[in-house]
C-alpha positions in Angstrom: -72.8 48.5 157.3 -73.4 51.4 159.2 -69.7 52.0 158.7 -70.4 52.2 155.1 -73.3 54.4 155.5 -71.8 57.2 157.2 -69.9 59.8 155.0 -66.1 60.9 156.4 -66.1 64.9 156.3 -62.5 64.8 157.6 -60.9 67.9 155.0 -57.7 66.4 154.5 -59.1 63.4 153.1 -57.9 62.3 149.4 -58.6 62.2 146.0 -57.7 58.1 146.7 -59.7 58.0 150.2 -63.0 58.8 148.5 -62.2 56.5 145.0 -62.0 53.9 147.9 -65.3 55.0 149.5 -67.0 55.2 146.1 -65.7 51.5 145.0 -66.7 49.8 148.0 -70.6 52.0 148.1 -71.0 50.7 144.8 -72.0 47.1 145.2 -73.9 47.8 148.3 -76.0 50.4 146.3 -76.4 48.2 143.6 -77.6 45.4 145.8 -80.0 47.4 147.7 -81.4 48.9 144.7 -82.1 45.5 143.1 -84.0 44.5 146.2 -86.5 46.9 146.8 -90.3 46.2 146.2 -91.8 49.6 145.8 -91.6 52.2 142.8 -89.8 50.1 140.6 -90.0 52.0 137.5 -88.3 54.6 139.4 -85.8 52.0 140.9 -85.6 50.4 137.4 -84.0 53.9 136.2 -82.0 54.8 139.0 -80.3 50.8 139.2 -79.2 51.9 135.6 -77.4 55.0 136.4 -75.9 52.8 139.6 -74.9 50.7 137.2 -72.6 53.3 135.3 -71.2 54.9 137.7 -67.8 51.7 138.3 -66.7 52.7 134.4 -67.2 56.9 135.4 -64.9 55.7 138.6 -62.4 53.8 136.6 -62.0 56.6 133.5 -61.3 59.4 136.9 -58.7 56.6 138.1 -57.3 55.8 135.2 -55.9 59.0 134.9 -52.5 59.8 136.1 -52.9 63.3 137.7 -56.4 62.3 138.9 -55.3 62.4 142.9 -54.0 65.8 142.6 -57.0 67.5 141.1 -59.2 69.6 143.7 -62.5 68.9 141.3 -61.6 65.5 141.3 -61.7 65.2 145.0 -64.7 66.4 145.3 -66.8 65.1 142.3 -65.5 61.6 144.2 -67.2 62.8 147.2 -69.8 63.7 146.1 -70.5 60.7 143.9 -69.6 58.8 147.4 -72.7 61.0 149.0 -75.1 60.0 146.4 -74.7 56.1 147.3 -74.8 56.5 150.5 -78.3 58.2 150.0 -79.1 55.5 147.6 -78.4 52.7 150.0 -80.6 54.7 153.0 -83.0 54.9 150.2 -83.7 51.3 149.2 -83.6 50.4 152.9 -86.4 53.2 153.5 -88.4 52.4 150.8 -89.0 48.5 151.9 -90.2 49.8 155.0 -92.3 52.6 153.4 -95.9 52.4 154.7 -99.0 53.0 152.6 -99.7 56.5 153.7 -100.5 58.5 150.8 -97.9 61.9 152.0 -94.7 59.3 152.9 -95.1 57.7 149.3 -95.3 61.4 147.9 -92.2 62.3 150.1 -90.4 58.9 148.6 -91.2 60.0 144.9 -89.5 63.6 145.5 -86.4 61.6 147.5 -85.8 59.2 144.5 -86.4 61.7 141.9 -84.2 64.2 143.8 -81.8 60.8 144.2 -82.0 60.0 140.0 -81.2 63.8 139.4 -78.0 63.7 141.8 -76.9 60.3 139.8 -77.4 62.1 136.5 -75.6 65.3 137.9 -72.5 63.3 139.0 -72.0 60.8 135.9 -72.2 64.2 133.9 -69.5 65.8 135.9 -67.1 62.5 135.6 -67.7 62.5 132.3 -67.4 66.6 131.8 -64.0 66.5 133.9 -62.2 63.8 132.0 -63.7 65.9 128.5 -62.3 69.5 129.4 -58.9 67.8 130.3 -58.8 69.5 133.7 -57.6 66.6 135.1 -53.9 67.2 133.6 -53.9 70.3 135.5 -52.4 69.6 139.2 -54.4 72.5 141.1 -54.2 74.4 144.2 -56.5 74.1 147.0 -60.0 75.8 146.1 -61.1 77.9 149.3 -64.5 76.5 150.2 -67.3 78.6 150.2 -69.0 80.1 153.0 -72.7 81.3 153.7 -72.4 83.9 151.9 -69.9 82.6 149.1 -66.3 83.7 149.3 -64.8 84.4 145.5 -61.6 82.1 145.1 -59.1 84.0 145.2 -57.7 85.3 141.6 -53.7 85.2 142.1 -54.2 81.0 143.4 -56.7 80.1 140.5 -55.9 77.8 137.8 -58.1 78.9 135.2 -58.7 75.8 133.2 -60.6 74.4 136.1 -62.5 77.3 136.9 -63.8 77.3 133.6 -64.8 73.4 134.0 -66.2 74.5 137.3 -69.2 76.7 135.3 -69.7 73.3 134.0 -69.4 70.5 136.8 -71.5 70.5 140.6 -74.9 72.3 142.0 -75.7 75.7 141.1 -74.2 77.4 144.3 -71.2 75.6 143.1 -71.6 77.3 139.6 -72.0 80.5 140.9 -69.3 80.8 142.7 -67.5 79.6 139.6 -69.0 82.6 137.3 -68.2 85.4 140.4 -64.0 84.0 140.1 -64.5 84.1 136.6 -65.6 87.4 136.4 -62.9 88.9 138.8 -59.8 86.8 136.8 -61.5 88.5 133.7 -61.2 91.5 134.8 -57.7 91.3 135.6 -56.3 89.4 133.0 -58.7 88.6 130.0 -55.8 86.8 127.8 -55.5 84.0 130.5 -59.3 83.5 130.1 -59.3 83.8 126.3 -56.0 81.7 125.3 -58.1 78.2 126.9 -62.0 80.0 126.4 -63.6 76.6 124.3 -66.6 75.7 123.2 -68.3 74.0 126.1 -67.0 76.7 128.6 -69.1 79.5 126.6 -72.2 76.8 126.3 -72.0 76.6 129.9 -72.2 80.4 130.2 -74.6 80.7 128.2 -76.5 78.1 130.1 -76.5 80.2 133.8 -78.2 83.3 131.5 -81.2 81.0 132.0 -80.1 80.3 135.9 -83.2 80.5 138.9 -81.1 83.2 140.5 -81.1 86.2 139.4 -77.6 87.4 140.4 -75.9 84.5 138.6 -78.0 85.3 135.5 -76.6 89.0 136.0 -73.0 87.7 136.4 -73.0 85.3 133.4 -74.4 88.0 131.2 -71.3 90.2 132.6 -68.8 87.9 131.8 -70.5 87.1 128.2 -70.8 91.4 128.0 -66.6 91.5 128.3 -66.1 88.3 126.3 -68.1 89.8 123.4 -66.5 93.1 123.9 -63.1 91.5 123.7 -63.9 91.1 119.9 -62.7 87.0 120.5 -65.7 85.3 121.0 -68.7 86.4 118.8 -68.9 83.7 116.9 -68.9 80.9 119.5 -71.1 83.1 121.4 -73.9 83.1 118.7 -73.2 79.4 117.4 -73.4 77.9 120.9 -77.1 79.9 121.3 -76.3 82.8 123.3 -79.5 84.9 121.6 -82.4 83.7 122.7 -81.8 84.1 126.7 -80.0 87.5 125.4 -83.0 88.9 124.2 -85.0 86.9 126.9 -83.1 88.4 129.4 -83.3 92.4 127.8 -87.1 91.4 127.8 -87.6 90.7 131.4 -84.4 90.7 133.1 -82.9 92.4 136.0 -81.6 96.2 135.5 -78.2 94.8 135.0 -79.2 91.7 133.5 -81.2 94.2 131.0 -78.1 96.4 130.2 -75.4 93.6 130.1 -77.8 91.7 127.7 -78.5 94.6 125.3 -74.3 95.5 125.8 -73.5 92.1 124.5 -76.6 92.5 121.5 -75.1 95.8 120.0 -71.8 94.2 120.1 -72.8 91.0 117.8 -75.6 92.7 115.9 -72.6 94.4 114.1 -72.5 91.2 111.8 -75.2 91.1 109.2 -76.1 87.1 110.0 -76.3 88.0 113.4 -78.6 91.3 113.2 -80.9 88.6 111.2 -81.0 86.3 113.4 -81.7 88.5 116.2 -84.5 89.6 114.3 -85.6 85.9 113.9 -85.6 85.7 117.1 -88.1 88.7 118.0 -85.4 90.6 119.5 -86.9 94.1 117.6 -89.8 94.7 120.2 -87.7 94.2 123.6 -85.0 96.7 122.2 -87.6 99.1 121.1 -89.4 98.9 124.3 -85.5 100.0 126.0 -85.6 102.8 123.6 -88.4 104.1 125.0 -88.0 103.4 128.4 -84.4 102.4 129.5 -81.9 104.2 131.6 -79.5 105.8 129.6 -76.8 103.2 129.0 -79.7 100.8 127.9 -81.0 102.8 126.1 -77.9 104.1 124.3 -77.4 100.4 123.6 -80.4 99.1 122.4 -80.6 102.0 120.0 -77.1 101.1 118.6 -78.2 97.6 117.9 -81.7 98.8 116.1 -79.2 100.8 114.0 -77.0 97.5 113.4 -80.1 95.9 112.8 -81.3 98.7 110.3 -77.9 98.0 108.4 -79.3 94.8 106.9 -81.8 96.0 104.1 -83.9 92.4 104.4 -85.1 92.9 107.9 -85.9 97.1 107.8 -89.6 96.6 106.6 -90.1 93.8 109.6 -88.4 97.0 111.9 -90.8 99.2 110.2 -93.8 97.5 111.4 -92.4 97.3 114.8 -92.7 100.9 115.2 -89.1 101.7 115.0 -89.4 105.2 113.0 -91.5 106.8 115.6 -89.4 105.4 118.5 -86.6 106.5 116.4 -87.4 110.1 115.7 -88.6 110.8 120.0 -85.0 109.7 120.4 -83.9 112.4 118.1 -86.2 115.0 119.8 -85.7 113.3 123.4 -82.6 111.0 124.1 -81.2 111.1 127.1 -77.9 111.1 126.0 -76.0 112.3 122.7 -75.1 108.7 121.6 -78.5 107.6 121.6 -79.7 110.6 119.7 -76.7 109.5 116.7 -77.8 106.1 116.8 -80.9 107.0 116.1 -80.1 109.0 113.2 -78.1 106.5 112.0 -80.7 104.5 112.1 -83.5 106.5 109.9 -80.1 107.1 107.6 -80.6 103.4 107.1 -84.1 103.0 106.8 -84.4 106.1 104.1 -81.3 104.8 101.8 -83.9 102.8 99.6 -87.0 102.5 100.6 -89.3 105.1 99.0 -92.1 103.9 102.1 -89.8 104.0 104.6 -89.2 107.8 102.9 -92.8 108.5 103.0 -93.5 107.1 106.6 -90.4 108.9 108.1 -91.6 113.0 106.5 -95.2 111.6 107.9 -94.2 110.8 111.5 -92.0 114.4 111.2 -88.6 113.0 111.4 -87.7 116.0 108.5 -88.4 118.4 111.6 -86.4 116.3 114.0 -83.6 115.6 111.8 -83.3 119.7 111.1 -83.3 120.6 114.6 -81.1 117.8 115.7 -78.6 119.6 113.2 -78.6 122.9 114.8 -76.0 121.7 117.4 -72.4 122.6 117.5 -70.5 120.2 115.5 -73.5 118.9 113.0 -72.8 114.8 112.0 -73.2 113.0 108.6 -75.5 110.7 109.6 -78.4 113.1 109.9 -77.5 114.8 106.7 -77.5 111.9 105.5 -81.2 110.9 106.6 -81.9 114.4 105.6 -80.3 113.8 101.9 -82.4 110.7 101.5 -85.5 112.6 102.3 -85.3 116.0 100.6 -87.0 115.0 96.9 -89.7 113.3 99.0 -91.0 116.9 100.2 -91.9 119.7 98.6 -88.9 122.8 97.8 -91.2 125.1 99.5 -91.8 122.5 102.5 -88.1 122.5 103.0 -87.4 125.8 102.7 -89.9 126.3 104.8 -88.9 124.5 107.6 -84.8 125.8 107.1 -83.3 123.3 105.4 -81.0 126.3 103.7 -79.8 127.5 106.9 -79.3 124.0 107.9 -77.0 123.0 105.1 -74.8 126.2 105.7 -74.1 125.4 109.1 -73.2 121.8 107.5 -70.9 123.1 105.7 -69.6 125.4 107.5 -69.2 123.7 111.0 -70.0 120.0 110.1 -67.7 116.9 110.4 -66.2 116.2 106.4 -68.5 113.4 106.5 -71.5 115.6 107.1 -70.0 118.2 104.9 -70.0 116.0 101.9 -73.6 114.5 102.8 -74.9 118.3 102.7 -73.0 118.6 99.4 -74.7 115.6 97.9 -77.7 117.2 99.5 -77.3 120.4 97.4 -77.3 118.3 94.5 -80.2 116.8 94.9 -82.4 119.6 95.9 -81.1 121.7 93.2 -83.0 121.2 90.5 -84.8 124.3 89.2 -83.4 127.8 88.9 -84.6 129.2 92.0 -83.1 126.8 94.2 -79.8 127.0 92.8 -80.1 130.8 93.1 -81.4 130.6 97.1 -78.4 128.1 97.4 -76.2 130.8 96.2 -77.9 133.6 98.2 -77.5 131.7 101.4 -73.8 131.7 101.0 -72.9 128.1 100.4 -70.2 128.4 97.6 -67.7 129.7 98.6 -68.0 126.7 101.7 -67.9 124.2 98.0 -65.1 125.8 97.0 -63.1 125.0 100.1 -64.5 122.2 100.3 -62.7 121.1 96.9 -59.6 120.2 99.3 -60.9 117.9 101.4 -58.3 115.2 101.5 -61.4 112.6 101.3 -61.9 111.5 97.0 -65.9 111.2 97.6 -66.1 114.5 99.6 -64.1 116.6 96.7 -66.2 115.0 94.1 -69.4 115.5 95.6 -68.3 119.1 96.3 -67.4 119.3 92.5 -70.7 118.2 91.3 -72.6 120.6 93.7 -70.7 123.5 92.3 -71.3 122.2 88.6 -75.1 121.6 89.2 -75.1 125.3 90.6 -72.7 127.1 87.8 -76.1 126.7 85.4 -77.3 129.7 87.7 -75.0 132.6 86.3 -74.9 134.9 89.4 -73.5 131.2 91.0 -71.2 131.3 87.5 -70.6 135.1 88.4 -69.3 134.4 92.0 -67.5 131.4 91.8 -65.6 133.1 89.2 -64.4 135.7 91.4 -63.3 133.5 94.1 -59.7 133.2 93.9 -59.2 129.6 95.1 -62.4 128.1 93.1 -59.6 127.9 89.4 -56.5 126.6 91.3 -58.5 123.9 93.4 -60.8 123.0 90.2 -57.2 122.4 88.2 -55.8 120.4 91.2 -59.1 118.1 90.7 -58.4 117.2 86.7 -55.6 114.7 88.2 -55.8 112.0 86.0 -55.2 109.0 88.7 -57.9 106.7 88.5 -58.4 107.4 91.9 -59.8 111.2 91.5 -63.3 110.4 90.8 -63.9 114.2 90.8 -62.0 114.8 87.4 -65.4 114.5 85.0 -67.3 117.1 87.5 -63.8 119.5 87.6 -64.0 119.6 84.0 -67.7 121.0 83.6 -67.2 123.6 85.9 -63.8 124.7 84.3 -65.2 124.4 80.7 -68.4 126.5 82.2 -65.4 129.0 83.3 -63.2 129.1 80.2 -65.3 131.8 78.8 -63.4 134.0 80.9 -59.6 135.3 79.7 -59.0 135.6 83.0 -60.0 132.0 84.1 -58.2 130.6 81.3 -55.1 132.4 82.5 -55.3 130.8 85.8 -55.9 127.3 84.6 -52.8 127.4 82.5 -50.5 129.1 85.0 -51.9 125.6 87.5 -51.0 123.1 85.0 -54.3 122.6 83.4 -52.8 122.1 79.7 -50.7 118.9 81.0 -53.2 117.2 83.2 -55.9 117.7 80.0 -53.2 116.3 77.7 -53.3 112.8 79.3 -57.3 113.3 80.3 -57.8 113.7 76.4 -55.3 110.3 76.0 -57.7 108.5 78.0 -61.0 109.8 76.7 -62.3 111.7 79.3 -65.8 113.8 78.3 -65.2 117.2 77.4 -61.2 117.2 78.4 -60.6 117.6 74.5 -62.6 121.0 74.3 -61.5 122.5 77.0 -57.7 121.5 76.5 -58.7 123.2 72.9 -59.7 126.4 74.4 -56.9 126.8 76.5 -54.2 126.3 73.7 -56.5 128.7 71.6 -55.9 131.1 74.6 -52.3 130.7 74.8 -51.3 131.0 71.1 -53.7 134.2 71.0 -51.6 135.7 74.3 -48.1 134.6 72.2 -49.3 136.4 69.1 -50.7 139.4 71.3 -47.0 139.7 72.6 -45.5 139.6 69.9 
């Protein structure tokens, strides 16, 4: 027997050589087993997984690639090793005396000895599941203290992906530190065979003792949900929970691959909820405040995913997210995090009338404002700043430079932002003495250009601003003298369903037509032809103003006559 017992560690040793071992262990294990006197509820269990193992031997044999498969090989022996331990087992537990520490010490060995039986009938079964087994593989260069990386140009990746699945954890994290390197250098090969219980695996070693294999399986999770591939497997299979575990407590890696990986799925609305459901809100507000930059960049980005969805923004609300939101604004460490965040109170301000309330109360109209006074000014803040100006007072904002603000907007702001500061206008515009300041400050003639943005919503909104302000007649007196305000007004009475501005292009002109001169210009632009067909389709106040114009035009035939 002692034959039997002793394991062969010669390397050149075959897939067949240890199927052979295994078969002939077997019966001896078995026997052994059913013989002992002591523990036998423990010896009850582990007979039943001895019991198993002949059909897991015969599935591996069954197959015909099976003796050319490196993972075969050594599942085989280490299924061999397990009965070998079994049988010195059941010979060492007859013998066992009744002191209380060697009965302790044979509880640990058999439970140790039923977790390595459950280990290998999982990875016999796992290898004959992925369909490794039909790949013939190249030699897999064994590990070292410290582990060598296989090498990526030799690696088959189908079985490096069954690898994150099948053997010990050492044996898994060498898997995940290939898998990571192939990625790197060719994602497609990884993606094209990527399934299901490959990315459940992954998302298994986020939870792993160590904490560099946590790190490197949140890594190769980070690029797979950055590939744009994978989202939804990662999410179905559970990948949230040790996510947001992992940006709660994790290593500073583990932290920033883990909030990475969040901002990249939070950018689907079931996902942002479920994150939520999760408690993911608190961890990623707590990186706001205190991450590194990248962290904190992307934990910002996913609070403004998250602020997206209106069902969750009151739970975000309650979390604290508009004051941790606004000391980004005043004192992000990098630009991104400062846009998220004004993304993010452009979010929370588009309906809520409390949200409204509670950002003006923390300050966030002051932030906002000075956040605007860089270089190239962007929409989301005017847009925050839009949603909040009718919940202050018109001496509240002046006071605090919202004119000033909008003109630089305008003036040196991306289109977006320009037609957020135009909708702006329009909103705060409502008595006589704004519109007049709005004039004053020089924002017209920025209107008037603004008239041939190639963007539909930014020329009507830039229509509508110059018609709310045309009630004001020294606004009335100056747009009229503006050369371009006619020509780029007629240009806007298009009658394309498309041109949303037409309705707002016909106020201001109609507001104009007083004016010979005006009227001169809109005929000599084409104004008469594009009102004929506006008038066809019905459009308010196209009939009058096509009326006016042919008035003018028979009055100048008669007159030169």
């Amino acid at each position: 027997m002692a034959d039997i017992l002793e394991p062969n560690t010669e390397p050149e040793l075959s897939a067949d050589h240890w199927l052979a071992r295994a078969r002939q262990l077997v019966p001896t294990a078995i026997e052994r087993a059913n013989a002992t006197t002591g523990f036998p509820g423990r010896w009850k269990s582990i007979l039943s997984k001895l019991e198993r193992v002949p059909s897991c031997l015969s599935d591996l044999a069954s197959h015909p690639c099976f003796s050319k498969n490196t993972l075969c090989k050594e599942i085989l022996q280490s299924v061999a090793s397990t009965l070998s331990e079994a049988i010195d087992l059941a010979e060492r537990c007859t013998s066992c005396d009744s002191v209380q520490l060697g009965k302790l010490q044979m509880q640990s060995d058999l439970d140790s000895l039923a977790g390595k039986l459950d280990l290998n009938l999982r990875d016999c079964a796992l290898l004959v599941k992925t369909g490794v087994l039909s790949d013939a593989s190249v030699p897999v260069v064994p590990a070292p203290e410290p582990p060598t990386p296989i090498p990526n140009q030799k690696l088959n990746v189908r079985e490096l992906l069954a690898r994150l699945q099948i053997g010990h954890a050492e044996a898994k994290h060498r898997a995940v530190d290939s898998l990571l390197d192939v990625i790197r250098e060719d994602e497609k090969s990884v993606l094209s065979v990527l399934g299901r219980s490959n990315i459940s695996a992954l998302i298994q070693l986020l939870t792993a003792t160590a904490p560099k294999v946590r790190e490197k399986a949140a890594t190769v999770i980070c690029l797979l949900a950055e590939s744009g591939s994978c989202e939804t497997l990662l999410v179905s299979e559970g990948v949230l929970p040790p996510l947001i575990r992992l940006a709660e407590s994790g290593s500073l890696v583990g932290r920033e691959k883990a909030v990475i990986t969040l901002q990249r799925l939070s950018m689907s609305a079931d996902t942002a909820r479920a994150i939520v459901g999760h408690g993911g809100v608190r961890p990623l507000i707590e990186i706001c405040q205190i991450g590194d930059s990248i962290s904190q960049s992307a934990a910002a980005g996913t609070l403004k995913n998250l602020s997206a969805v209106p069902e969750v923004r009151q739970t975000l609300a309650e979390e604290g997210i508009v004051r941790v939101m606004i000391n980004l604004l005043d004192c992000g460490i990098v630009l991104g995090s400062k846009e998220y965040a004004a993304e993010c109170l452009q979010n929370l301000t588009a309906t809520n009338d409390n949200l409204r309330r509670s950002v003006v109360s923390e300050g966030g109209l002051r932030s906002l404002l000075t956040y605007l006074d860089g270089p190239l000014p962007q929409e989301s803040a005017v847009g925050a700043l839009r949603n909040l100006v009718n919940s202050v007072s018109v001496d509240s904002l002046l006071s605090l430079g919202l004119l000033p603000r909008l003109m630089h907007v305008l003036k040196d702001g991306s289109l977006g932002a320009q037609q957020a500061a135009a909708s702006a206008i329009c909103r705060v515009s409502s008595s006589a003495e704004m519109k007049k300041l709005v004039g004053e400050f020089g924002c017209i003639p920025l209107l008037i250009r603004l008239l041939e943005a190639k963007s539909t919503g930014a020329r009507e909104v830039a229509a509508q601003a110059i018609a709310t302000l045309m009630s004001c007649p020294q606004n009335a007196r100056e747009i009229k003298k503006d050369e371009k305000s006619v020509p780029n007004l007629v240009q806007l009475l298009d009658p394309s369903p498309l041109n949303t501005a037409k309705k707002y292009a016909i106020a201001c002109l109609l507001m104009l037509s007083s004016s010979k001169k005006s009227k001169k210009l809109m005929i000599s632009h084409g104004a008469i032809g594009y009102l004929k067909k506006l008038s066809e389709m019905e459009v308010a106040g196209s009939k009058k103003l096509l009326e006016r114009l042919e008035r003018g035009k028979l009055r100048s035939l008669f007159s030169k006559k």
